[in-house]
DRENVEXKOL-900931 format. One record per residue (C-alpha): residue in one letter; chain; x, y, z. Coordinates in pm, whole numbers, always signed. Example, Ala and Ser with C-alpha at 12.3 -4.5 7.8 and 13.67 -1.06 7.14 Angstrom:
<atoms>
<atom code="A" unit="A" c1="+1230" c2="-450" c3="+780"/>
<atom code="S" unit="A" c1="+1367" c2="-106" c3="+714"/>
</atoms>
This chain:
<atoms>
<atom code="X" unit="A" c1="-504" c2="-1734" c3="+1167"/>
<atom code="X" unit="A" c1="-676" c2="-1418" c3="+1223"/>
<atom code="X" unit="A" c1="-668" c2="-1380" c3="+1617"/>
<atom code="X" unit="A" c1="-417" c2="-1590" c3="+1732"/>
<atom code="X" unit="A" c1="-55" c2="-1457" c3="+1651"/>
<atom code="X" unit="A" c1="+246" c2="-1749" c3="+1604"/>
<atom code="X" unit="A" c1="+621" c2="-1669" c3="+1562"/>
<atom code="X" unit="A" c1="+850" c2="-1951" c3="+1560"/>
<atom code="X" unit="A" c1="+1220" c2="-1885" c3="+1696"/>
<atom code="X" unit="A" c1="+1403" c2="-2196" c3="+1609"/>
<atom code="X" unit="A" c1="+1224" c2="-2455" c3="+1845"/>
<atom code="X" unit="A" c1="+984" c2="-2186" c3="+1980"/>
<atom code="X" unit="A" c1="+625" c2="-2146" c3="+1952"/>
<atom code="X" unit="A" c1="+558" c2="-1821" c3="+2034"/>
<atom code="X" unit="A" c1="+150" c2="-1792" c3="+2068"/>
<atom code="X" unit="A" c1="+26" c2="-1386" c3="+2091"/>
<atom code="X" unit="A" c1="-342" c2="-1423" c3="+2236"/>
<atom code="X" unit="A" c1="-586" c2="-1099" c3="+2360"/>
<atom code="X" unit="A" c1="-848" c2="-1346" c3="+2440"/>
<atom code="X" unit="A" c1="-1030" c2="-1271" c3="+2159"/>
<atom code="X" unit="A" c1="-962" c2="-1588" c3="+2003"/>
<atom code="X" unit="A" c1="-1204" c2="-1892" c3="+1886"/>
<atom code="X" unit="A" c1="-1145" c2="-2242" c3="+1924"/>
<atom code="X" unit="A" c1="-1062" c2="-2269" c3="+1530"/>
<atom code="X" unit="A" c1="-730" c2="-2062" c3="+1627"/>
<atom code="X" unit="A" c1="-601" c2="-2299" c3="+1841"/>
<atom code="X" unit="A" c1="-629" c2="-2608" c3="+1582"/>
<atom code="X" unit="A" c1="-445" c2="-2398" c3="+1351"/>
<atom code="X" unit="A" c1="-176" c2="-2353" c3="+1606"/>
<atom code="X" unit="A" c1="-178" c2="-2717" c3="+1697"/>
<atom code="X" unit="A" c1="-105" c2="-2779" c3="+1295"/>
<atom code="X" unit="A" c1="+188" c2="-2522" c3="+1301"/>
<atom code="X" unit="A" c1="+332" c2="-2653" c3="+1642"/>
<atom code="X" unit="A" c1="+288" c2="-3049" c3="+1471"/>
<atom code="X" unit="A" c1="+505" c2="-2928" c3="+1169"/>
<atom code="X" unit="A" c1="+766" c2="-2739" c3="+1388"/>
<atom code="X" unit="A" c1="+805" c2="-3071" c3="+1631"/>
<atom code="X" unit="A" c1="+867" c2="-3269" c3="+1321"/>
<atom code="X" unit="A" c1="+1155" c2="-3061" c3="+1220"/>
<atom code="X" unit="A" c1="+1204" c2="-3018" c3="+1548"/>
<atom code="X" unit="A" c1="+1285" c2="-3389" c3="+1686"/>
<atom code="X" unit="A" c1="+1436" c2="-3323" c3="+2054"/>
<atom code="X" unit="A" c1="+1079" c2="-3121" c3="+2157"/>
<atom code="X" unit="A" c1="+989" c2="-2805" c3="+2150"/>
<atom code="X" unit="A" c1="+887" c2="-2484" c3="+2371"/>
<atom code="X" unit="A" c1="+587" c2="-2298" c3="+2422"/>
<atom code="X" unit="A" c1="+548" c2="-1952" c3="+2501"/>
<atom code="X" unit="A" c1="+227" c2="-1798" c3="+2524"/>
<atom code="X" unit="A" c1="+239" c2="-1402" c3="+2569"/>
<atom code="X" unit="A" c1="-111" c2="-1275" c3="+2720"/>
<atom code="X" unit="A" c1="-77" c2="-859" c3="+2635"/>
<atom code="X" unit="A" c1="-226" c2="-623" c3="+2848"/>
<atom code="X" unit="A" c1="-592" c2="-560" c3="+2806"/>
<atom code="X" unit="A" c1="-655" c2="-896" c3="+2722"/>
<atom code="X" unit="A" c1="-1002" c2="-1061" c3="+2806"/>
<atom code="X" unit="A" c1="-1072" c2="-1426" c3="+2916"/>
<atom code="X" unit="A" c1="-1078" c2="-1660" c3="+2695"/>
<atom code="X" unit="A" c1="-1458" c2="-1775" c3="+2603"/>
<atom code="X" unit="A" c1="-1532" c2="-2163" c3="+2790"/>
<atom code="X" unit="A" c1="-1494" c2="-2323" c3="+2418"/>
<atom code="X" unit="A" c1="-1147" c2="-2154" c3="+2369"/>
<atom code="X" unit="A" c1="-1028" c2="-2284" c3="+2688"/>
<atom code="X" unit="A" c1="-1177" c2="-2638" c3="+2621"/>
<atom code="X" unit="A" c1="-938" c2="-2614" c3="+2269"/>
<atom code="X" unit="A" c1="-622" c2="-2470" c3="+2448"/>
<atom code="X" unit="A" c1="-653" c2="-2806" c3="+2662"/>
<atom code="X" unit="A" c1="-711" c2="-3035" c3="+2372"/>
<atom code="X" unit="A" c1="-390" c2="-2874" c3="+2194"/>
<atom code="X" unit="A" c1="-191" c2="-2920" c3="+2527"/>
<atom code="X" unit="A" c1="-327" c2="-3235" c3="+2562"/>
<atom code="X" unit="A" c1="-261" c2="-3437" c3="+2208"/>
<atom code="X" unit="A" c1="+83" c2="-3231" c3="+2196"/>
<atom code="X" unit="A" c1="+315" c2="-3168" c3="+2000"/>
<atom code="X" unit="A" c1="+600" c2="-3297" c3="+2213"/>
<atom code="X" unit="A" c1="+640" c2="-2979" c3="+2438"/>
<atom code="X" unit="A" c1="+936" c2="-2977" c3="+2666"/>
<atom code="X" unit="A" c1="+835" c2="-2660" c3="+2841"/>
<atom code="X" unit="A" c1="+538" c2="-2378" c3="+2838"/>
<atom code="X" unit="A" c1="+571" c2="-2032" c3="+2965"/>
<atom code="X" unit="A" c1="+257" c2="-1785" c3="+2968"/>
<atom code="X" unit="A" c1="+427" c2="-1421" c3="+2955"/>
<atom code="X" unit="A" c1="+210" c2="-1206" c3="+3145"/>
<atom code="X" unit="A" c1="+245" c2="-823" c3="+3033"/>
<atom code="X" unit="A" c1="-13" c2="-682" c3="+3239"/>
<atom code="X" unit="A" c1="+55" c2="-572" c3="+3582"/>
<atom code="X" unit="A" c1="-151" c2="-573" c3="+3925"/>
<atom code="X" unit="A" c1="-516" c2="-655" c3="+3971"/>
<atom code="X" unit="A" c1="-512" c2="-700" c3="+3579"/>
<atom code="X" unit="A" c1="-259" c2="-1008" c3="+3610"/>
<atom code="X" unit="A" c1="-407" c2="-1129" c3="+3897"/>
<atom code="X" unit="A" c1="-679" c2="-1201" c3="+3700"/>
<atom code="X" unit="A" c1="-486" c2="-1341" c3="+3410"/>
<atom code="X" unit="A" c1="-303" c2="-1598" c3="+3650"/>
<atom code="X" unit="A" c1="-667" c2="-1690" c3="+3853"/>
<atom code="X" unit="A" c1="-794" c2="-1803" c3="+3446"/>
<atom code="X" unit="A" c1="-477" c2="-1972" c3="+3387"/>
<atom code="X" unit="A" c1="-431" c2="-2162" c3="+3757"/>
<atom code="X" unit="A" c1="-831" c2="-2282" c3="+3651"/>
<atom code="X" unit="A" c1="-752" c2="-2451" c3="+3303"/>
<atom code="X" unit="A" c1="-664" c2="-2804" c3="+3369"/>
<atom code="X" unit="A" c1="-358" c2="-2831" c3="+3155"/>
<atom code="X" unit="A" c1="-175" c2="-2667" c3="+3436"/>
<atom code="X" unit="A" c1="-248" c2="-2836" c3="+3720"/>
<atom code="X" unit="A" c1="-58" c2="-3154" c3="+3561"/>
<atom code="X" unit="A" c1="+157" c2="-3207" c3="+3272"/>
<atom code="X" unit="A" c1="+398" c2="-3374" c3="+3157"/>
<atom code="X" unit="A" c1="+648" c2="-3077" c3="+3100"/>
<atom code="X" unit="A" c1="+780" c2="-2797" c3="+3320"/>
<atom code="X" unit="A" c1="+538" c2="-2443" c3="+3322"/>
<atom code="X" unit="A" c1="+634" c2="-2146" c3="+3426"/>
<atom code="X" unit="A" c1="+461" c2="-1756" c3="+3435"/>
<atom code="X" unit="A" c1="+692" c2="-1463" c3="+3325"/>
<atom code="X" unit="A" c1="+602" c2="-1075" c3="+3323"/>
<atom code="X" unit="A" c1="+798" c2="-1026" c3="+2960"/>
<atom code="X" unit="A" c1="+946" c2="-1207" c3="+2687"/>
<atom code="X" unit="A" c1="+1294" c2="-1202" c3="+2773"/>
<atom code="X" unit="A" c1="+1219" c2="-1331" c3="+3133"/>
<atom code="X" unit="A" c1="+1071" c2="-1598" c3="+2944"/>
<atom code="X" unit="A" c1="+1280" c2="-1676" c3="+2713"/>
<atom code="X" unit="A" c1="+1546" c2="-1695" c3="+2965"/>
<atom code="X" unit="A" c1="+1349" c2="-1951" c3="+3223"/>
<atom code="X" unit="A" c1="+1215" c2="-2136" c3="+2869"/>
<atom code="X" unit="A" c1="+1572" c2="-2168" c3="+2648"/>
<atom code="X" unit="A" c1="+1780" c2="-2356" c3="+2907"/>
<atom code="X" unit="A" c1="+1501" c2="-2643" c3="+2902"/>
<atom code="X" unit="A" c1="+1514" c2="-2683" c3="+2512"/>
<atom code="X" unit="A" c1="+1766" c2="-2906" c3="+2354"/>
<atom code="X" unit="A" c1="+2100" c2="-2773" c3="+2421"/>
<atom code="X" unit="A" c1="+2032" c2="-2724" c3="+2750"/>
<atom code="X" unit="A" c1="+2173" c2="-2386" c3="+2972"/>
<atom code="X" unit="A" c1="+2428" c2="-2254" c3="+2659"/>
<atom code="X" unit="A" c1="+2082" c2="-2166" c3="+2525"/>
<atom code="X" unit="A" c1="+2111" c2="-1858" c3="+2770"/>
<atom code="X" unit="A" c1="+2291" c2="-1690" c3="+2545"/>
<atom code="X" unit="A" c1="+2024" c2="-1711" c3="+2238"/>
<atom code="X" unit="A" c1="+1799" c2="-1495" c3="+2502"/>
<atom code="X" unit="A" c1="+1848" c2="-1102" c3="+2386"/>
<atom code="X" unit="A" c1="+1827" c2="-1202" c3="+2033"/>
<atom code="X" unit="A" c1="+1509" c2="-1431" c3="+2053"/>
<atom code="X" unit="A" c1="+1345" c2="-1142" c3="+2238"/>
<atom code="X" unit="A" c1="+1473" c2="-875" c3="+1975"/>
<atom code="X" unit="A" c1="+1347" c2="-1111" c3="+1702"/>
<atom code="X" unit="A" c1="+994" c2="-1154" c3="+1866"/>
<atom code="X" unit="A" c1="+929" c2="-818" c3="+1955"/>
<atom code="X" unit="A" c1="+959" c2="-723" c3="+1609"/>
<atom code="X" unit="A" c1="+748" c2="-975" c3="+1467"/>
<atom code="X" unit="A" c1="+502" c2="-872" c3="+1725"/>
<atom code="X" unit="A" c1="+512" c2="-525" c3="+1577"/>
<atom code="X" unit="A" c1="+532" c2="-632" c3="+1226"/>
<atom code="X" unit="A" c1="+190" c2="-824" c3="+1246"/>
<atom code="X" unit="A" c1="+52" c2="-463" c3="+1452"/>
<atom code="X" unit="A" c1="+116" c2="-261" c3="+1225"/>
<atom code="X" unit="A" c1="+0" c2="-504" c3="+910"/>
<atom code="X" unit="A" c1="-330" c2="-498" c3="+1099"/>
<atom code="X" unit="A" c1="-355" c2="-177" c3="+1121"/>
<atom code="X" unit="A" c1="-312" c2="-139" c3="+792"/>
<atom code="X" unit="A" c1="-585" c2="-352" c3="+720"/>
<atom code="X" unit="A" c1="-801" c2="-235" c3="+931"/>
<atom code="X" unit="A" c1="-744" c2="+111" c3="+824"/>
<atom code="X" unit="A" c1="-574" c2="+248" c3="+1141"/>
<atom code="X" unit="A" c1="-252" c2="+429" c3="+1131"/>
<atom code="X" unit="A" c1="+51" c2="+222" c3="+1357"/>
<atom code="X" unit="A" c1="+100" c2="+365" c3="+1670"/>
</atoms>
């Protein structure tokens, strides 16, 4: 999956998107989220973190994000972590409140401003309920550093230096 990052924590899809995905992205991530419910059996989360500097996703990417909401897997919640700030996120919550998959669903949503917010509205919803809480600081920990794990392996291939 080239554009589209995934880290799985436990029952956790985490989904890193810029908006420079393509609709091919997202049925990869449907096939990774189908394989996690199955090991998975009580449901899973979703949390999809929108960095700053992101664009819009193209109408095609959006009509894929709905299909994958739509045919599952068996989501018990979704968060979209919003990183930007201001006019920026504005904008990012104006795309989001126009794809249909949040106007209804079957599952609680939520927006957040960082991970660990996040994580902390998202965990208590999962099986095992609110002692979930507790998972929070290390979830985040583990995320962020897969986050900058895949940055800096595509910097490498891209010839950049990590910042």
């Amino acid at each position: 999956m080239s554009n589209v990052r995934v880290i799985v924590w436990r029952d956790v899809l985490v989904v890193c998107d810029d908006g420079r995905s393509v609709s091919s992205d997202y049925d990869e991530m449907y096939e990774i989220g189908a394989e996690l419910s199955q090991t998975c059996r009580n449901g899973i989360g979703l949390l999809a973190i929108i960095p700053p500097d992101s664009t819009p996703p193209s109408s095609e990417v959006r009509a894929a994000m709905n299909r994958v909401l739509e045919r599952g897997p068996e989501l018990r919640a979704a968060c979209w972590c919003i990183e930007s700030s201001g006019f920026e996120a504005a904008t990012v919550r104006a795309v989001l409140c126009g794809l249909r998959f949040l106007r209804s669903a079957p599952y609680p949503r939520h927006n957040a401003s960082n991970v660990h917010a996040s994580l902390t509205w998202l965990l208590p919803l999962l099986h095992g309920g609110a002692p979930r809480l507790q998972e929070a600081d290390r979830a985040t920990a583990y995320i962020l550093r897969q986050r900058e794990r895949a940055k800096a392996i595509r910097n490498l291939a891209c010839g950049r230096q990590a910042r």
